[in-house]
C-alpha positions as CSV (number, residue, x, y, z in Angstrom):
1,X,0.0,0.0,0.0
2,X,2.9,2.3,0.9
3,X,4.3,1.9,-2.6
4,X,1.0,2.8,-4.3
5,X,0.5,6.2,-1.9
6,X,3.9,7.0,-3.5
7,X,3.4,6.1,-6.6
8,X,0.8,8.0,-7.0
9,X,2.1,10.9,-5.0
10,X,5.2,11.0,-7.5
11,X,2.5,11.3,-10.2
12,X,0.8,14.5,-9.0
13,X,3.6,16.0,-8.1
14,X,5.4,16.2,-11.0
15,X,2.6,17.8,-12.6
16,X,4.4,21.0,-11.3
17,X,6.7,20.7,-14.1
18,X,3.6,20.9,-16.8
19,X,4.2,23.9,-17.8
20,X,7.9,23.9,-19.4
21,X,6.3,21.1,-22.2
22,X,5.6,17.5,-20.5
23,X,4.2,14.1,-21.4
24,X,2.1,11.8,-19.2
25,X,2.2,7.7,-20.8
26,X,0.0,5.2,-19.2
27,X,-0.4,1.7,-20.5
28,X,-2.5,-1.7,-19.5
29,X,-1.6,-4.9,-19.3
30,X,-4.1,-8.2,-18.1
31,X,-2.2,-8.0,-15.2
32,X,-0.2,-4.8,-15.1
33,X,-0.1,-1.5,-15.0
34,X,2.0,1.7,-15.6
35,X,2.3,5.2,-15.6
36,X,5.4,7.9,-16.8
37,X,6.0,11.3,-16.8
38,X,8.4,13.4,-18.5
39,X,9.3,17.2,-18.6
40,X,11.9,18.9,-20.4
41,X,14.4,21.0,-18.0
42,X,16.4,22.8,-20.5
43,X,16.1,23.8,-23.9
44,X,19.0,21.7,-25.1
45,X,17.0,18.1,-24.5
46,X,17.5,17.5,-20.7
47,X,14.7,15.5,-19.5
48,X,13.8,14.3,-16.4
49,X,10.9,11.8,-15.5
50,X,9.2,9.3,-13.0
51,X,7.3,6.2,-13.3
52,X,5.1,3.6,-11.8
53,X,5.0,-0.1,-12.9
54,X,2.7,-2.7,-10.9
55,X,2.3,-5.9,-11.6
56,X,-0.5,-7.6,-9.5
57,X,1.6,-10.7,-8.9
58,X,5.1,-9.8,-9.3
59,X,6.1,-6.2,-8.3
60,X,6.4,-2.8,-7.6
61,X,8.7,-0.6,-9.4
62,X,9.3,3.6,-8.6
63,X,11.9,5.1,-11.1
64,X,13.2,8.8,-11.6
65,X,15.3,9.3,-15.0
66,X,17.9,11.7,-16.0
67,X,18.3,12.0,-20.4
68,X,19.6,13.9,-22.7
69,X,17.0,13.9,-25.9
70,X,17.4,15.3,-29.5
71,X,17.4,14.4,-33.4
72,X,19.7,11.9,-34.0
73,X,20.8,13.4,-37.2
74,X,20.0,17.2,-38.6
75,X,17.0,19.0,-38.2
76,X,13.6,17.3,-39.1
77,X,15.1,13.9,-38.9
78,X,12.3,11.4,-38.0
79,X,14.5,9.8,-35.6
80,X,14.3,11.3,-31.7
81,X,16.9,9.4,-29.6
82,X,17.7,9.8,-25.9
83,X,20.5,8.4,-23.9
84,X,20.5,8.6,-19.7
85,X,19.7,6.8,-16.6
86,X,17.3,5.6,-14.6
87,X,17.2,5.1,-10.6
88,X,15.0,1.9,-10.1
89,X,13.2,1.6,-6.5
90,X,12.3,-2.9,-7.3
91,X,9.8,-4.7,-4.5
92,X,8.7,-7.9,-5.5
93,X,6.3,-9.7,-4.1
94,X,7.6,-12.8,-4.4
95,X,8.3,-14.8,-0.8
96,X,11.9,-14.9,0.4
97,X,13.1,-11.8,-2.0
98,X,13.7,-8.4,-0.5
99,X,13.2,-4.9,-2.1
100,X,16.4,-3.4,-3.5
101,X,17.6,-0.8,-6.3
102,X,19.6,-0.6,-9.6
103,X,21.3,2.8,-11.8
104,X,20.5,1.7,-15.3
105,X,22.0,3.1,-18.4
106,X,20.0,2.7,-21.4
107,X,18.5,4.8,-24.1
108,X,15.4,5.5,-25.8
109,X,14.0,6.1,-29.9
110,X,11.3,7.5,-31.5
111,X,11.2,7.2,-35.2
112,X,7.9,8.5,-37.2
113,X,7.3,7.8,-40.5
114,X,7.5,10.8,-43.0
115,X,5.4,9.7,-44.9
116,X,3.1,8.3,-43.2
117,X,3.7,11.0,-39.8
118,X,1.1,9.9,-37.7
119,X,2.2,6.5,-37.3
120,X,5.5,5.8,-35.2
121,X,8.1,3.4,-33.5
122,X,9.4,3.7,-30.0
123,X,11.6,1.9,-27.8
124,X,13.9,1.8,-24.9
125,X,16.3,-0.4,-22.7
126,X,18.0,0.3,-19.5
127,X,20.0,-1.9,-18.0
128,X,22.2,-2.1,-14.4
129,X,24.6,-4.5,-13.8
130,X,25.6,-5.9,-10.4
131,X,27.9,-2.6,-9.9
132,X,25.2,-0.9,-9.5
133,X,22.7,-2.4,-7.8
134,X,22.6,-3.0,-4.5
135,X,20.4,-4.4,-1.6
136,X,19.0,-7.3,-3.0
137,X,19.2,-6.5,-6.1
138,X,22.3,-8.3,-8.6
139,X,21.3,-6.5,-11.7
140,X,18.1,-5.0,-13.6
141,X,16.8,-5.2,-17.2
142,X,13.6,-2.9,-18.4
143,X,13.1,-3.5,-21.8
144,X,10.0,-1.8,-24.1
145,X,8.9,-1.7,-27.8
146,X,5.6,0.7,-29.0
147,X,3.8,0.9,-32.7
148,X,2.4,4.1,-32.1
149,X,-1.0,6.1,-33.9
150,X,-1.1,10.1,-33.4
151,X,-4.6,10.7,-33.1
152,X,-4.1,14.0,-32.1
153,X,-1.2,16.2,-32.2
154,X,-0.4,15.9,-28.8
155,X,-2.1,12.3,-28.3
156,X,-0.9,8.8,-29.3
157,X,-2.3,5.8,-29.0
158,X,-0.1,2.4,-29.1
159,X,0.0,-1.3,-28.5
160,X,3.5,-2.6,-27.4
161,X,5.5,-5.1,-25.6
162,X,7.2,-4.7,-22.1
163,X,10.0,-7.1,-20.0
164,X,11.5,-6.8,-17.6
165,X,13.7,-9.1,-15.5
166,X,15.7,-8.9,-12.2
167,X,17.8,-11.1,-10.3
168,X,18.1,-11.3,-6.6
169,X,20.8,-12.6,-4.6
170,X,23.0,-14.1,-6.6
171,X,19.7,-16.2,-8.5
172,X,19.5,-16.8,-11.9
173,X,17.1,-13.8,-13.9
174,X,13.7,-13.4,-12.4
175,X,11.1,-12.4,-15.3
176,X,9.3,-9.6,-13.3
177,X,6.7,-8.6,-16.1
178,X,6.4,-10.0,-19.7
179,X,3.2,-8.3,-21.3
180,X,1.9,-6.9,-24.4
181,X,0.3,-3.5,-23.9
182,X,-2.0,-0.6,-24.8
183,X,-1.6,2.9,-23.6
184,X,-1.9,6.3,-24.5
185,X,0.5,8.9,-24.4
186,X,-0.6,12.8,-23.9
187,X,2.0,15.9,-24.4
188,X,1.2,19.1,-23.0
């Protein structure tokens, strides 16, 4: 229960930040559910965001990220690439394994089609190895692929696929959530 009141506290009050440009993603699973939020800091691409995954069986996950966001080639390129890190706060619910965190390094794409501009890709991996994870926690996978459909200019709608994976004390990889999903995604 505490993880939900927090979750949802980090939720609201990032909101603060909704007026530098921001983007709110939520997506359902059968037996999961997530939320992200995302505001630019600086006019350079410096983003910062927090999430919520739950998984009804599995676990809880709180995560703040730190990126740095821009085309990945000249102006009006349809690719948007980011490259950061994510702080994972990790409580399964699984008997016998403890809560723990991991700093992943990872990055993440967007790539519309010009063409075709309101359909898109999007993706994005983080990783954290056992240097840097700690409690319980050996090392951390977050893994996330999206066909997107712009139905407005600041809405998409997408269906996607989501995994990710822990291990915990020295175990062999733990599949934490393994789901295809729909969400929306709202910029504002």
């Amino acid at each position: 229960m505490r993880l939900h009141r927090a979750g949802l506290f980090l939720v609201l009050a990032s909101a603060a930040f909704a007026a530098q440009g921001a983007n709110l993603d939520f997506n359902l699973a059968s037996n999961a559910a997530a939320v992200d939020f995302s505001t630019n800091l600086t006019d350079s691409g410096l983003e910062a965001g927090l999430g919520y995954l739950h998984h009804t069986d599995r676990v809880d996950v709180i995560d703040a990220s730190l990126d740095l966001t821009g085309n990945a080639s000249p102006v009006g390129s349809p690719l948007i690439f980011g490259v950061g890190g994510k702080f994972f706060f990790i409580s399964p619910k699984q008997a016998g394994l403890d809560n723990g965190e991991a700093l992943g390094v990872g990055a993440h794409f967007r790539y519309t089609w010009p063409t075709f501009n309101r359909f898109a890709l999007g993706g994005e991996l983080y990783f954290a190895p056992s240097i840097v994870s700690f409690q319980s926690v050996d090392r951390y996978w977050q893994a996330r692929l999206t066909a997107n459909y712009q139905v407005l200019r600041t809405a998409d709608v997408y269906v996607g696929y989501r995994y990710v994976s822990a291990a915990f004390n020295g175990s062999s990889n733990i599949t934490l959530d393994s789901s295809i999903i729909v969400g929306m995604s709202l910029t504002f």
